[in-house]
KESESE-705125 format. One record per residue (C-alpha): x, z, y; residue in three letters. Coordinates in pm, 1 decimal, m for minus. Layout:
N
<px:X; pz:Z; py:Y; residu:ALA>
...
END
This chain:
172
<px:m304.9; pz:2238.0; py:254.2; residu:UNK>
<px:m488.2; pz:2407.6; py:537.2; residu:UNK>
<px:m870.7; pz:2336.6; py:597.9; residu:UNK>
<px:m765.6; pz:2213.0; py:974.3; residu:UNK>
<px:m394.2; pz:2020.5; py:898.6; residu:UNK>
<px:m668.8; pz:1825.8; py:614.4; residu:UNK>
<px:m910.9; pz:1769.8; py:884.5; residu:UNK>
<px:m659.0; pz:1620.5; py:1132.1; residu:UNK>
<px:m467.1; pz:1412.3; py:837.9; residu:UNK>
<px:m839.2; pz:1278.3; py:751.0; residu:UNK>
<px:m913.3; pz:1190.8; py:1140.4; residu:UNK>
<px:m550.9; pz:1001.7; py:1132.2; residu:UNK>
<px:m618.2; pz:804.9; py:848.9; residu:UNK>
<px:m925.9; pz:682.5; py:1003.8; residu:UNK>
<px:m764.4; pz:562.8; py:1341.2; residu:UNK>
<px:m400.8; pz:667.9; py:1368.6; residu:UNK>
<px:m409.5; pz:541.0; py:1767.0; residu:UNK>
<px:m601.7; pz:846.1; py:1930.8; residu:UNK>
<px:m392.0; pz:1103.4; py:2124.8; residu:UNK>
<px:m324.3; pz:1472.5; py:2002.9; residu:UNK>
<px:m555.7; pz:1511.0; py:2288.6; residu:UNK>
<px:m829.8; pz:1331.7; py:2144.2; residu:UNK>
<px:m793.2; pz:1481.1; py:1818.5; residu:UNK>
<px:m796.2; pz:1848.1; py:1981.5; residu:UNK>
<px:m1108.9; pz:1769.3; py:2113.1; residu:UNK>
<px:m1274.4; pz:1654.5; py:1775.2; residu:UNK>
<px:m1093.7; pz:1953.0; py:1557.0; residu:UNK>
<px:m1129.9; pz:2221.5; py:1849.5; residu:UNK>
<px:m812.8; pz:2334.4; py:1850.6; residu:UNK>
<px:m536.0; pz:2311.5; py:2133.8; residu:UNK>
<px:m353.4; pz:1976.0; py:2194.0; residu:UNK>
<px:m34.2; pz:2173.3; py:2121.6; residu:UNK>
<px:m188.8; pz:2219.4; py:1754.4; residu:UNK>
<px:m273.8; pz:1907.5; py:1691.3; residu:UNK>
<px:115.4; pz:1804.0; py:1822.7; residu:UNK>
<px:306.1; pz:2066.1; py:1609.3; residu:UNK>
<px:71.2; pz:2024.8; py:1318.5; residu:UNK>
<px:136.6; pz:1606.5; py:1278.8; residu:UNK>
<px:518.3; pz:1723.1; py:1387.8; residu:UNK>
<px:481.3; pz:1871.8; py:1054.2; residu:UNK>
<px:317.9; pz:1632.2; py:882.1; residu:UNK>
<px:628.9; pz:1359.9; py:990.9; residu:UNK>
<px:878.9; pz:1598.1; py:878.6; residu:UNK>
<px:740.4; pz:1698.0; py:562.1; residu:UNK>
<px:655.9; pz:1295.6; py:507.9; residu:UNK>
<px:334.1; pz:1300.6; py:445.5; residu:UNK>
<px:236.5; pz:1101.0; py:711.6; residu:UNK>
<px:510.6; pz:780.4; py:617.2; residu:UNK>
<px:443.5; pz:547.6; py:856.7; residu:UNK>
<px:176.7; pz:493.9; py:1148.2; residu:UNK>
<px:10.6; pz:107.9; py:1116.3; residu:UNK>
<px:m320.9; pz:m69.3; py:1121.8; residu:UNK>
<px:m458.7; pz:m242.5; py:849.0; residu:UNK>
<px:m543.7; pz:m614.3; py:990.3; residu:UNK>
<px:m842.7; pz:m862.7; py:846.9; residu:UNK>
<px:m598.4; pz:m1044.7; py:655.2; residu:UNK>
<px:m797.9; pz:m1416.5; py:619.5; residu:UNK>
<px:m788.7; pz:m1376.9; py:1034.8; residu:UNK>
<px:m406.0; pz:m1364.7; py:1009.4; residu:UNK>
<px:m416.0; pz:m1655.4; py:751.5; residu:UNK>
<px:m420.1; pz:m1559.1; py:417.8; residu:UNK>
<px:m673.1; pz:m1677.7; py:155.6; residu:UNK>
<px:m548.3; pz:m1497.7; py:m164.4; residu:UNK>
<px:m432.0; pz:m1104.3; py:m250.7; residu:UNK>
<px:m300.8; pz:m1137.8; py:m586.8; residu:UNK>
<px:m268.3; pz:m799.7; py:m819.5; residu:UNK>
<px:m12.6; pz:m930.8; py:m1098.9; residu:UNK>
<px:43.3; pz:m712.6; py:m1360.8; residu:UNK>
<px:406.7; pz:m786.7; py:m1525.3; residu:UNK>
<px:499.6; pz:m644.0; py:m1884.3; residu:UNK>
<px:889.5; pz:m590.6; py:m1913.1; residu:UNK>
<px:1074.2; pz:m622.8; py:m2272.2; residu:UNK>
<px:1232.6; pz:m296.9; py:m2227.9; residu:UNK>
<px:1256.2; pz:m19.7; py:m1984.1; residu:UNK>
<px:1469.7; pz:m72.0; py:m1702.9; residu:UNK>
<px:1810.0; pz:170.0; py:m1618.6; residu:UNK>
<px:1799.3; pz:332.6; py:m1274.1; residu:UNK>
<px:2127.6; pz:77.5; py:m1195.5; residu:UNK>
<px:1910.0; pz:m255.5; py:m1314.3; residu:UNK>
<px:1587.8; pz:m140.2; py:m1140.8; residu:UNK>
<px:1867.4; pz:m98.3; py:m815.8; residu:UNK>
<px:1969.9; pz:m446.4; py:m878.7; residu:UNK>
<px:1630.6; pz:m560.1; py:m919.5; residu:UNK>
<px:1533.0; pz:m472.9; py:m600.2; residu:UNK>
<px:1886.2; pz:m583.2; py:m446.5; residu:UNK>
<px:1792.4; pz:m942.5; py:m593.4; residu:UNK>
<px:1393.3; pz:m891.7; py:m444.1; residu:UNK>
<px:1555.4; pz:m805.0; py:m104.4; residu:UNK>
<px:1809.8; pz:m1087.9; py:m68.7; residu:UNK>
<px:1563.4; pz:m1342.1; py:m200.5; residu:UNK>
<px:1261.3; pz:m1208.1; py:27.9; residu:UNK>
<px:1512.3; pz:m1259.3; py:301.8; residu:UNK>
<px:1536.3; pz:m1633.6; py:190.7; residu:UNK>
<px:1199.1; pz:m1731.2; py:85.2; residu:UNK>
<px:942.7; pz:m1519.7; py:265.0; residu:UNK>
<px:639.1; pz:m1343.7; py:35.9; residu:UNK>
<px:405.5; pz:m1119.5; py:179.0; residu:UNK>
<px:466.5; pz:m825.2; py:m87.9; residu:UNK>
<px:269.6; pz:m520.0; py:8.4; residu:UNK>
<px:385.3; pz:m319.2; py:m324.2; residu:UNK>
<px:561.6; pz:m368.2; py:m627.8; residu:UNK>
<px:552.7; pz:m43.0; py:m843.5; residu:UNK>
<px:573.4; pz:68.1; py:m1224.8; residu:UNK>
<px:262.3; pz:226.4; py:m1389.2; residu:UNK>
<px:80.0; pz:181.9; py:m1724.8; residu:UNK>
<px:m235.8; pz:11.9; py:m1822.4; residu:UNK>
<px:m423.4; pz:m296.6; py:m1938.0; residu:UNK>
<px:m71.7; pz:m326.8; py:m2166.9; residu:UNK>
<px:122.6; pz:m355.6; py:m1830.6; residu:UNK>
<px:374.8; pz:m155.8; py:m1698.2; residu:UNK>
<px:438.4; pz:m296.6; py:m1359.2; residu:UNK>
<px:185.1; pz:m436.3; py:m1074.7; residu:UNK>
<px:270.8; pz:m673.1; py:m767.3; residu:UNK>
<px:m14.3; pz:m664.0; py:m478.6; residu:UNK>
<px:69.1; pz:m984.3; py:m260.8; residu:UNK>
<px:m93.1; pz:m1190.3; py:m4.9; residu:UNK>
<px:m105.9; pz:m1587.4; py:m10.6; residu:UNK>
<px:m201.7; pz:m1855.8; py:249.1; residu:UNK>
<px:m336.6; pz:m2088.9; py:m17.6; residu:UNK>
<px:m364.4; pz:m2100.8; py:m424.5; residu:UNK>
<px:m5.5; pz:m2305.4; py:m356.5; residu:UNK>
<px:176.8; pz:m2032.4; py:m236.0; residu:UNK>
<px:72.6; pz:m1794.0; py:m494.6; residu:UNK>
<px:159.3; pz:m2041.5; py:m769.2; residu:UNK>
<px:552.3; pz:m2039.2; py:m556.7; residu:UNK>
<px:534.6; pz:m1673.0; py:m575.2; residu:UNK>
<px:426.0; pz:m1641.2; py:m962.7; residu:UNK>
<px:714.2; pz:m1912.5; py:m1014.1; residu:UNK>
<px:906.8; pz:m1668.1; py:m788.7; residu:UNK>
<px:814.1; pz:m1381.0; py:m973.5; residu:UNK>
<px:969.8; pz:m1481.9; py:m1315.8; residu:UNK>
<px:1305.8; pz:m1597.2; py:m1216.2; residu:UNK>
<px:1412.3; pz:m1249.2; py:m1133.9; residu:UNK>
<px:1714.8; pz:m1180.7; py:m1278.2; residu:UNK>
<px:1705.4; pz:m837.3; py:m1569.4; residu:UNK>
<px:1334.0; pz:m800.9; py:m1572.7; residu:UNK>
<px:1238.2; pz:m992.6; py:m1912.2; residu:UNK>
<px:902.9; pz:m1062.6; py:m1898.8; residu:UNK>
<px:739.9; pz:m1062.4; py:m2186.9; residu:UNK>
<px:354.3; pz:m1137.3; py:m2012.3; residu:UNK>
<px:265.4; pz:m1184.2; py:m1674.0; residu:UNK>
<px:m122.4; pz:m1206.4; py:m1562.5; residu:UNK>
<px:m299.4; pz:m1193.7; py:m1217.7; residu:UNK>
<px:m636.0; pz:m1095.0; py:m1056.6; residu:UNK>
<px:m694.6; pz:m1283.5; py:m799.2; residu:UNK>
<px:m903.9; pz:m1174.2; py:m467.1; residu:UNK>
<px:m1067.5; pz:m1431.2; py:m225.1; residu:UNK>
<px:m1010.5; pz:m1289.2; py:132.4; residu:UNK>
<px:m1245.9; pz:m1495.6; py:262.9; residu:UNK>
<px:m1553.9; pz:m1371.9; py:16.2; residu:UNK>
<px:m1805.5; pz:m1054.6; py:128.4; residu:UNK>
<px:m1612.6; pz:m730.3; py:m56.4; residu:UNK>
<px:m1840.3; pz:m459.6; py:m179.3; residu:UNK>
<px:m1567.6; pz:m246.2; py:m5.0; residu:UNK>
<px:m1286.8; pz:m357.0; py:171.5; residu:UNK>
<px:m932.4; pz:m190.4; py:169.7; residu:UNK>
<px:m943.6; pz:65.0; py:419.1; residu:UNK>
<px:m783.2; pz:408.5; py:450.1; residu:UNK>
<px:m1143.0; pz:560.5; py:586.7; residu:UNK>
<px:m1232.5; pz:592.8; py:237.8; residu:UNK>
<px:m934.7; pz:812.1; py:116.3; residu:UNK>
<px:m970.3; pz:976.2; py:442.0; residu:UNK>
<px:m1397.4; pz:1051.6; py:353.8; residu:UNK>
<px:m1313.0; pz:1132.2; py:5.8; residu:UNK>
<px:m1026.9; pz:1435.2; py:121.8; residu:UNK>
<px:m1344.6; pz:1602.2; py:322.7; residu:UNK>
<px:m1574.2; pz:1575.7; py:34.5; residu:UNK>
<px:m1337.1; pz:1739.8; py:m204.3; residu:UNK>
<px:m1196.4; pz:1974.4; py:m7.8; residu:UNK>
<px:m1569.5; pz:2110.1; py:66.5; residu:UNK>
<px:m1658.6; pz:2100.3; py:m290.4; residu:UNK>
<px:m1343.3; pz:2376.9; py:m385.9; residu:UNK>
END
């Protein structure tokens, strides 16, 4: 990736609101850069989505919950489809603020859940939730759970990722 599309991803991930004009002025380059260079960006999906990332105990919620599931087997393509056909009808229905649900590996665990809860009763409704789901076969589920409301070392922010590009990008 180019020194200057790096730069302007960086500048995006730490506050996605400013104009191309904005961010011609802070990469020096013409506002019709920065707009054909995050053109490219959208079409070529690295940039996914444009959002803020809120101070979640100000919208209400107490709990973030990482829950690590391990499955009996690994799933087909056409049950993992299912899965999530199940996941969206029952979202639909009883409302869980799911920010991902994705395979990996470790700790013995080969899927993770990261969820927000209003109270420790709503996360024990999800966790209930969680193992009713039809095909998955959970052999062990565990969870890590964050207070929202505690002082983080560092909270989630994309600034960090965004800090991190720079440094590495220097360093090669």
């Amino acid at each position: 990736m180019k020194d200057i599309t790096l730069k302007l991803l960086s500048e995006l991930m730490k506050n996605s609101k400013r104009s191309d004009r904005e961010l011609a002025a802070k990469l020096g380059v013409s506002q019709a850069t920065v707009s054909r260079m995050r053109a490219k960006l959208e079409k070529d999906r690295i940039i996914n989505e444009y959002t803020l990332i809120p101070d979640f105990y100000k919208l209400g919620f107490e709990i973030m919950a990482l829950t690590f599931f391990k499955l009996k087997k690994d799933l087909s393509e056409e049950e993992i489809a299912k899965i999530r056909k199940f996941a969206d009808e029952f979202l639909k229905k009883n409302p869980f603020a799911v920010v991902m649900a994705v395979q990996g590996s470790g700790l013995g665990y080969d899927n993770i859940v990261v969820s927000l809860h209003e109270n420790y009763d709503a996360f024990l409704r999800f966790s209930k939730a969680t193992k009713q789901v039809p095909l998955a076969e959970l052999i062990d589920i565990q969870s890590f759970l964050v207070s929202l409301s505690a002082k983080h070392y560092q909270p989630f922010t994309l600034s960090a990722v965004a800090n991190y590009l720079l440094t590495m990008k220097e360093k090669t």
